[in-house]
ZAMARGU-4260 file (C-alpha; in steps of 0.2 Angstrom, whole numbers, plus 5000, padded with zeros to 4 digits):
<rodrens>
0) 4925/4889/4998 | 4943/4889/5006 | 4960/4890/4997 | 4978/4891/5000 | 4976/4909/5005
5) 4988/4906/5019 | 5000/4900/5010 | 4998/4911/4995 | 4999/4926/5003 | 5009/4923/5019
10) 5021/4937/5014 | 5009/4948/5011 | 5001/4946/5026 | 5017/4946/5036 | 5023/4962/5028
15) 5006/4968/5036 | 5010/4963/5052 | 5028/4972/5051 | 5023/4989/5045 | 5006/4986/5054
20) 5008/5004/5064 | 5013/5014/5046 | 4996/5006/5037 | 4980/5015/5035 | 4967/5008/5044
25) 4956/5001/5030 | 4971/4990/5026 | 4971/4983/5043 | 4952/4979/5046 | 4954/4972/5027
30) 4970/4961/5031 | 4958/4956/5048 | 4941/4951/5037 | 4951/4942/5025 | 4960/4933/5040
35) 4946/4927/5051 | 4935/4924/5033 | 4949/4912/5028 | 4951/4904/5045 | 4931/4900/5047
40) 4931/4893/5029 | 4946/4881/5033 | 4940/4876/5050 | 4921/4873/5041 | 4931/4861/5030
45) 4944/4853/5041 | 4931/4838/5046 | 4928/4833/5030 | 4948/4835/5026 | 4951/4823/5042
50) 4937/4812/5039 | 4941/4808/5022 | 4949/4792/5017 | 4953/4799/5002 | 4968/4810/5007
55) 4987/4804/5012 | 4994/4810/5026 | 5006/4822/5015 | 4989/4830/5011 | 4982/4832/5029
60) 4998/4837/5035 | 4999/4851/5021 | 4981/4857/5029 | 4986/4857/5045 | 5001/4868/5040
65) 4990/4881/5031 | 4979/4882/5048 | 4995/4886/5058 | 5001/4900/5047 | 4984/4904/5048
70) 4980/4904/5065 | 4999/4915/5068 | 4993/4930/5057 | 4976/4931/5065 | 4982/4929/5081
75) 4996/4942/5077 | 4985/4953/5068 | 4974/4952/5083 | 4989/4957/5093 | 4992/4970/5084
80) 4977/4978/5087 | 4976/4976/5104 | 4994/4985/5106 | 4988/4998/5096 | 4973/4998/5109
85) 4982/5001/5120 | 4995/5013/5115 | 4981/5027/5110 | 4972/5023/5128 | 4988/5026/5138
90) 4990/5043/5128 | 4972/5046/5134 | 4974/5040/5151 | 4991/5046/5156 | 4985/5065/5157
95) 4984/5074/5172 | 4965/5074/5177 | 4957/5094/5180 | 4957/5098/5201 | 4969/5081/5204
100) 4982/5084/5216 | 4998/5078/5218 | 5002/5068/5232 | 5015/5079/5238 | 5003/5095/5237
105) 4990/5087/5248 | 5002/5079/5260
</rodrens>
């Protein structure tokens, strides 16, 4: 069932997102479960939120507020991720290969 999670814990997630590089790993993929969980809960529930007569438009508004803070973390988080991708592959990458040349030694 989906909740305010979003909105809930926004600072927490967003404290994530700025000392993301200092965490330990099982904080990240945790903070990335809980994310993408609470984002296909609310998206399983956002057509009967719309499709209700039943709620003002304060209410729908509210809800599509929640899946904007919620789509921000997870694409952040996802970001996150990928910069840290790519940091560690550039470390790996970046290395003089064995019998490589430099251009001006084979030249």
């Amino acid at each position: 069932r989906w909740s305010w999670w979003s909105i809930e814990h926004f600072d927490t997630f967003f404290s994530i997102l700025l000392k993301f590089g200092t965490l330990d790993n099982s904080v990240k993929e945790e903070a990335w479960r809980i994310a993408v969980l609470g984002v296909e809960q609310h998206t399983e529930t956002l057509a009967r939120i719309f499709s209700s007569e039943r709620l003002d438009s304060q209410e729908k508004l509210a809800h599509l507020n929640a899946l904007q803070m919620e789509v921000y973390i997870l694409v952040e988080l996802y970001q996150c991720f990928e910069d840290e991708g790519k940091s560690s592959h550039q470390i790996v990458t970046t290395k003089k290969g064995k019998g490589r040349k430099n251009k001006e030694e084979s030249g």
